[in-house]
C-alpha positions, 0 to 999 in steps of 0.5 A: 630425328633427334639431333647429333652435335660434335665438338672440336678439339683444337690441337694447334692451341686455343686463344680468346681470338680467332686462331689461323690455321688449317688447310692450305697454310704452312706448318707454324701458322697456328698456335695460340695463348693456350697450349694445346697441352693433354691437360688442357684438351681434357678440359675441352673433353670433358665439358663436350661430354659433361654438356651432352656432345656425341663426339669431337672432331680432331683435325689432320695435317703439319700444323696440328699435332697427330690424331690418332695419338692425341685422342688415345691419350684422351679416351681413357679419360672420357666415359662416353665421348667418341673421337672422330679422327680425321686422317689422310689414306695414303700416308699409312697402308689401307691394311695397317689403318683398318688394323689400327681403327680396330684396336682403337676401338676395342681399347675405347669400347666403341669409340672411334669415327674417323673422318677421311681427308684426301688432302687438298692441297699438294704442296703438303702432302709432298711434304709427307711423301705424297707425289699425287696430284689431286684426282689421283689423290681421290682415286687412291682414297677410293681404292683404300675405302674399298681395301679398308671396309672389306677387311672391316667385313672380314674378308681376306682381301687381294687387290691391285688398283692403280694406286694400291696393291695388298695381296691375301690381307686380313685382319686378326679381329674385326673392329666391332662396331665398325667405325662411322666414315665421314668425309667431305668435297665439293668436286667431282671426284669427291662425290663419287667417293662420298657416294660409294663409301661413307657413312656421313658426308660433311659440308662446310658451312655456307648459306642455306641455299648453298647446302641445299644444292650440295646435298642434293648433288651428293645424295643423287650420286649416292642413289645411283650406287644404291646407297643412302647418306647421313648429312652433316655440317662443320660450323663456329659457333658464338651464342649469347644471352642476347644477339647484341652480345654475341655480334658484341663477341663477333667483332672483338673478334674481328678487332683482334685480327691483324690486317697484315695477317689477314693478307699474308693468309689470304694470299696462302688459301688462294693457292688451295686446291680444295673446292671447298675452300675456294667456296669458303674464300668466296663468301668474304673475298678477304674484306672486313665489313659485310661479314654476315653473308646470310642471317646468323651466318658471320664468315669472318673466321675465314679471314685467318683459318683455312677450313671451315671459315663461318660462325654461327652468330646470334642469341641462343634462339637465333642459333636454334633456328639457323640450326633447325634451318640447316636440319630443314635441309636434310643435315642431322649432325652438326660439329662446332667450334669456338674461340675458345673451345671451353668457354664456348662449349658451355654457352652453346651447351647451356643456351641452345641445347635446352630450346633445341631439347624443348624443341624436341629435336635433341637429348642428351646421350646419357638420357634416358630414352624415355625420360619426358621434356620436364627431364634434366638438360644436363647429365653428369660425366658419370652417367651411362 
């Protein structure tokens, strides 16, 4: 199976450093010596598009700017690029959310993915409005996806859940094609939603054998509701000519970091709620040295960023074969990010790319299906 790759867009600010960040930390924290201004998110677009990324990944929560809004400022600039909007259910009605993901994707011709994010973390959701704990917070999401994907089927839809209630709803017009769903969440009650409703369940990125446990937890649990599951990974990623200049750019990177910072985080992502987090926390422990926890694999980005907290790091090869160990496991989409987003876009782009294209693992979208492996990587913005 041919390979997916996504990019990120980093909507709180981009920086030549790590920039903090994410789940589990206040409003204010991010930010960075880029803006994240339209221009400069187009930049971002449009080399993911030019160098043949299927989608980007747009994050949610107080301390990034909205999704929804930022990506329909940046379709109309794109051809091809899809946006996979990560979004909270709960802070909008399941009626009003199938509504909007359908006008979405008629206006960008198809290009919608919405990534659904529970919400970790309780002090921010209250913040919003949202007085759930956690378990409610995942019975609810289970109780939107049910409304949401019988209205995407057509269907005029009266229910009362625990947690919502619509009576004779219906949408004017259906989103074709159905938006993808991902979703990611390493507890019980995450599975059970993974298992029942979505499309691609995401992980982040921890040692193989990790992965391989949680994926095997999530497609047992997706087998007994007689369903399948697309497996993907969230990931950094810093690829050089060579492995000495990528762990070269690894601890600039690190040298960057500010050890009071790294505290004052760590002592904020330890409140987190998120499974995932605690998962992600426990491959540094908050120390400095050590940091390549399994070959390639550098959790040194957690030290200051909520979320997804390793990197891929290593010669353009090395990161191919970390990659098509992960494909081993079973995942087929990987969604990446660097600091900064555009320079490392076109490093991973033009270096690992190709071996994997050489490989026969990945192709270019906008190639042509029955071009051979003497074909060219690289496809301009314009092609369709």
């Amino acid at each position: 199976m041919t390979l997916t790759f996504h990019w990120f867009l980093p909507t709180y600010g981009d920086s030549r450093d790590v920039v903090g960040g994410g789940h589990g930390l206040p409003p204010g924290s991010a930010g960075g010596a880029r803006p994240a201004t339209l221009p400069y998110l187009r930049q971002i677009v449009h080399a993911a598009e030019q160098l043949g990324f299927v989608g980007a990944l747009t994050p949610t929560g107080a301390w990034c700017e909205d999704a929804w809004l930022t990506t329909a400022m940046l379709a109309d600039t794109t051809e091809r690029l899809k946006f996979l909007v990560a979004f909270r259910p709960g802070l909008v009605s399941p009626t009003l959310a199938a509504q909007m993901a359908a006008t979405y994707q008629r206006h960008s011709r198809g290009r919608l993915l919405l990534n659904v994010v529970t919400g970790g973390e309780s002090h921010e959701q209250r913040a919003y409005g949202d007085f759930l704990d956690k378990d409610q917070r995942y019975a609810r999401t289970d109780e939107f996806l049910h409304i949401v994907r019988a209205l995407w089927r057509g269907e005029t839809v009266s229910f009362t859940g625990e947690h919502l209630q619509v009576e004779d709803a219906r949408l004017n017009r259906v989103p074709d094609p159905v938006p993808d769903v991902y979703f990611g969440g390493s507890s019980p009650a995450a599975g059970r939603v993974a298992a029942r409703h979505v499309d691609a369940y995401l992980t982040w990125g921890e040692p193989p054998a990790a992965v391989a446990e949680k994926l095997a937890w999530v497609n047992g649990l997706a087998a007994a509701e007689g369903r399948t599951l697309r497996q993907g990974i969230r990931l950094h990623v810093i690829s050089r000519d060579t492995a000495e200049q990528a762990w070269a750019q690894a601890r600039r990177l690190l040298d960057g970091i500010d050890p009071d910072t790294v505290a004052k985080v760590q002592a904020g992502l330890a409140r987190s709620e998120s499974e995932g987090q605690k998962r992600m926390l426990a491959l540094h422990g908050g120390r400095r040295d050590d940091l390549e926890i399994y070959p390639n694999l550098w959790a040194g980005v957690g030290l200051v960023r909520g979320g997804a907290g390793t990197a891929l790091v290593g010669s353009h090869a090395e990161v191919a074969d970390r990659i098509e160990e992960y494909h081993g496991l079973g995942i087929t989409e990987f969604i990446l990010s660097g600091h900064p987003h555009v320079e490392e876009a076109y490093w991973f782009g033009e270096g690992v790319l190709p071996i994997l294209r050489e490989r026969g693992l990945w192709r270019h979208p906008a190639e042509p299906a029955d071009s051979g492996p003497a074909g060219i990587p690289f496809a301009t913005s314009g092609a369709r």
